[in-house]
C-alpha positions in Angstrom: 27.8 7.2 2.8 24.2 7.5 1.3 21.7 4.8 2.4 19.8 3.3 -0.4 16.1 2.8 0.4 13.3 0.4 -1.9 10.5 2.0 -4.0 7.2 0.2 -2.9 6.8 -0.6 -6.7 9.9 -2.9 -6.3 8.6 -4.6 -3.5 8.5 -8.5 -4.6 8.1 -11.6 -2.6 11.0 -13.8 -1.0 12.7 -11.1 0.3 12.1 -10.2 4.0 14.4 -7.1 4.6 13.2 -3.8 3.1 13.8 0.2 3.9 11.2 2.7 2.9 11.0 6.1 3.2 7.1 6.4 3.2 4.1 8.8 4.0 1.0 7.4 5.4 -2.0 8.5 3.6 -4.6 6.8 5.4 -4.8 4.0 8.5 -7.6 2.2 9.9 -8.0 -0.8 12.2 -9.8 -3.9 11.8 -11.4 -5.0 14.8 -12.1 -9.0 15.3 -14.8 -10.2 14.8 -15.2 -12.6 18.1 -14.1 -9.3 20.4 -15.2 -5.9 18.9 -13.1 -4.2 21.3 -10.1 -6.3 20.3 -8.1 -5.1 17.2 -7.5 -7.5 14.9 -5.6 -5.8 12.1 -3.8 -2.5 11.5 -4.6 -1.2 7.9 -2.4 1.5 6.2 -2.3 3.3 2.6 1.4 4.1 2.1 2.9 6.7 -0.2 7.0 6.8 -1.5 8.1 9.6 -3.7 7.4 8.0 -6.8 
């Protein structure tokens, strides 16, 4: 059985289950702004086939 997986151009709110097959171009944290050593957020640039 082959396992269908969601283009990141169909991505559309109101849903909340998704698979990707992805490649991470580029990822960065946010640190916070009360507690520099604390990170805050986790920032990625994602990549599918298309």
């Amino acid at each position: 059985m082959a396992t269908q997986f969601d283009m990141l151009c169909d991505v559309l709110p109101g849903r909340d289950s998704w698979k990707f097959i992805v490649r991470v171009l580029r990822m960065w944290s946010i640190s916070s702004f009360m507690k520099p050593n604390e990170i805050n957020s986790l920032e990625m640039v994602l990549i599918d086939e298309k």
